[in-house]
C-alpha positions in Angstrom: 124.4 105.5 125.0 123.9 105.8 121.2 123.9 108.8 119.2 120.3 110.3 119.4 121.2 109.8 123.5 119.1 106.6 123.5 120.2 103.8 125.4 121.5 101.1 122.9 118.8 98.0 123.0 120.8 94.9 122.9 118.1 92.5 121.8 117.0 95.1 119.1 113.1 94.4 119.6 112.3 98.0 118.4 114.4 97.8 115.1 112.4 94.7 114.8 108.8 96.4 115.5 109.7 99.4 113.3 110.7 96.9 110.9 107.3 95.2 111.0 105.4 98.4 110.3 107.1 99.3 107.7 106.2 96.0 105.6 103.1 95.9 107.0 102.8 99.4 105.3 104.4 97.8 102.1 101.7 95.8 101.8 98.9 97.5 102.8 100.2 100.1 99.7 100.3 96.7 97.3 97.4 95.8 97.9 95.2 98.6 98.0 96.9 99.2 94.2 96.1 96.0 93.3 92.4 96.9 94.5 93.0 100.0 92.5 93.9 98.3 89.1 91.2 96.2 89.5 88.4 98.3 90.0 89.7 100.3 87.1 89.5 97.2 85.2 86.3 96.3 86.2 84.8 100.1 85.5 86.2 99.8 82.1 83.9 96.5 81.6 80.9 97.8 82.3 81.7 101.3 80.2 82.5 98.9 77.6 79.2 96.9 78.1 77.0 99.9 78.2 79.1 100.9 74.7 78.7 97.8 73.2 75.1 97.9 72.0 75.7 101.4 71.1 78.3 100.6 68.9 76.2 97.7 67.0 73.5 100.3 66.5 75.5 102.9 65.1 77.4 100.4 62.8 74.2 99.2 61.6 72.5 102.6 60.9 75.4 103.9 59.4 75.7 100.6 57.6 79.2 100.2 57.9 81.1 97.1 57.2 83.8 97.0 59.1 84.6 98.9 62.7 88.2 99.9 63.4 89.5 101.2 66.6 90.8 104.7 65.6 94.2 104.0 66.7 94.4 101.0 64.2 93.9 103.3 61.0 96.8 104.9 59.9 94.1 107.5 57.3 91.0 107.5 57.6 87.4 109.7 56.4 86.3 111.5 59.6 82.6 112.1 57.9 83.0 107.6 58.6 84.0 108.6 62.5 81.4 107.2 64.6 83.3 108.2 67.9 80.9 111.5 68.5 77.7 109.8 67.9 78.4 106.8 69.9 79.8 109.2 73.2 76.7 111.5 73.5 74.8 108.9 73.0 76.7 106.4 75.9 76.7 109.5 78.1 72.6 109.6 78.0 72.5 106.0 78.3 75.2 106.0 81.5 75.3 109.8 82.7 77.7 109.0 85.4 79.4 106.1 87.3 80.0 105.5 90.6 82.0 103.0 92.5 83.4 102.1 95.4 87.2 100.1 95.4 87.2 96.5 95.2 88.5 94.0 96.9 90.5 91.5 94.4 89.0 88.5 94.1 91.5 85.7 96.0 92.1 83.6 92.9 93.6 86.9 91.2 95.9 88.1 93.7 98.4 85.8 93.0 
């Protein structure tokens, strides 16, 4: 008898099922956060479609000349910010999202 007063397996087949589980659960949890990361990705593309427009529009009333992600502008005039406009008017445009998670495409999984 072993420790846990089990009788000792000699040919070890449940150390080798619990074994099997346990990377079947290791990838089972890789892939659903691959799934994860890629719906992520793919709900950032179409907020960034829907902004896109938006953004031209506001550039073109405000009649900028150049657009600058904030975090690329070490000063900047905030009467030039663009950010609140183009927000209010994305969330009329998309009031909400919804999504299920997505599978990854085979040719990205590896």
């Amino acid at each position: 008898m072993q420790q846990g007063g089990q009788a000792a397996e000699p040919d070890g087949s449940r150390m080798r099922a619990w074994q099997a589980r346990a990377q079947e659960a290791q990838q089972l949890e890789q892939r659903r956060q691959a799934e994860l990361q890629y719906t992520q990705q793919m709900q950032i593309r179409a907020i960034a479609q829907a902004a896109d427009p938006i953004l031209v529009a506001v550039y073109q009333e405000r009649g900028c000349g150049l657009l600058l992600d904030r975090s690329a502008v070490y000063i900047f005039n905030p009467a030039m910010d663009v950010t609140d406009t183009v927000i209010q008017r994305l969330n009329t445009a998309l009031p909400s999202i919804s999504f299920n998670r997505l599978e990854v495409p085979a040719q990205q999984q590896q």
